[in-house]
N, C-alpha and C positions, 0 to 999 in steps of 0.2 A: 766618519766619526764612529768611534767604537762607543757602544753606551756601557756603561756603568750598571748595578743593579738597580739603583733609584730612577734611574732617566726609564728601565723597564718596568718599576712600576706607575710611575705616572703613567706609562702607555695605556698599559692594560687599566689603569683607572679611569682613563678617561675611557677606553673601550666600553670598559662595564657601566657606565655613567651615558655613556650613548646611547645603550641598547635600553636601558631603565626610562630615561629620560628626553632623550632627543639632542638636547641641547645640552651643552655644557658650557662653564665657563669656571676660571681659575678659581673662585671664590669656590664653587661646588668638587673640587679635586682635593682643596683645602679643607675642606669640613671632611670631606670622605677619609683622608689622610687623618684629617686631626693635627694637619701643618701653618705653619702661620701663612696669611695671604701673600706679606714676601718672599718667603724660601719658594712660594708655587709659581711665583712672577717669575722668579730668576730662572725656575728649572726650565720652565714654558717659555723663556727666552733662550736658553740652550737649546732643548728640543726642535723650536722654531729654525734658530740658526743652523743648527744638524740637518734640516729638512724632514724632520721626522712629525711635526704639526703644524697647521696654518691658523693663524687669528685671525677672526673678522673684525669687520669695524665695528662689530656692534657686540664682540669682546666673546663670540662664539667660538670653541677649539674644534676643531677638526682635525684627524686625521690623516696624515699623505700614506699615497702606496707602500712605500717604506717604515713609516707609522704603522698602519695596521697591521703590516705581516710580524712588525715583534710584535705588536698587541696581540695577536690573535696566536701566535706561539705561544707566549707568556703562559695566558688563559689557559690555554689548550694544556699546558703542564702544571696548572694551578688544580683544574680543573680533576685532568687524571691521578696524579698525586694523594688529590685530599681523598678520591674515592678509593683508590689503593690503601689508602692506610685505614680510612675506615670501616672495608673490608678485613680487616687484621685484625680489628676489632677495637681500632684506639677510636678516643672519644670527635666529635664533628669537630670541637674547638679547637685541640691539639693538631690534629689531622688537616686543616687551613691552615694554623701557624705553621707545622712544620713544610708544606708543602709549598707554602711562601716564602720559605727561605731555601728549599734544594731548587723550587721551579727556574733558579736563577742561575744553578753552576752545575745541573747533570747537563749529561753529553745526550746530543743527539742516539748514539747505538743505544745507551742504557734506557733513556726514556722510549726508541720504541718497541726494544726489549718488553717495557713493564707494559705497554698499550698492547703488544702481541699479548702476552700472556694473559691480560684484564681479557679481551676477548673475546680467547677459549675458554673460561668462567662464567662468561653473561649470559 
């Protein structure tokens, strides 16, 4: 299953909701998002069927190995992105938006292009 850009941000949402939290469950992905609790049941029922998350019975998300390596990709390009840009000098806010919307369609050479380059700088 190829994902989509939304199936990779639920990933990394639930990612970031793990490490803050522990626990997660569909309802707190949904507030994070700001999405209705059904659009986050359906996604989490794709995700699931993809093998990319597991549900507890007690309505827990977890992660699979295939789950966390886009999660932690994702992040990983959210993460370097927004600090790249606001090194350039654009504002924290703009610099998350915009790096939430490339963290989804640069290429692997370009992003470790810009991570080589960020860490002859630091």
């Amino acid at each position: 299953m190829v994902l989509k850009e939304s199936g990779e941000m639920y990933l990394e949402t639930i990612y970031v909701l793990r490490q803050k939290k522990g626990f997660v469950r569909a309802i707190d992905v949904a507030s994070e998002l700001g999405y209705s609790k059904p659009s986050v049941s359906r996604a989490m029922g794709i995700l699931r069927d993809g093998g990319y998350i597991k549900v507890g019975s007690d309505g827990g998300i977890s992660l699979t190995e295939e789950g966390l390596e886009v999660a932690e990709r994702t992040y990983e390009r959210h993460t370097v992105l927004s600090e790249m840009f606001m090194r350039l000098g654009v504002d924290e806010e703009n610099a998350v938006k915009d790096a939430c919307k490339i963290e989804h369609v640069i290429s692997s050479t370009t992003f470790n292009a810009i991570k080589k380059h960020l860490k002859k700088y630091s």
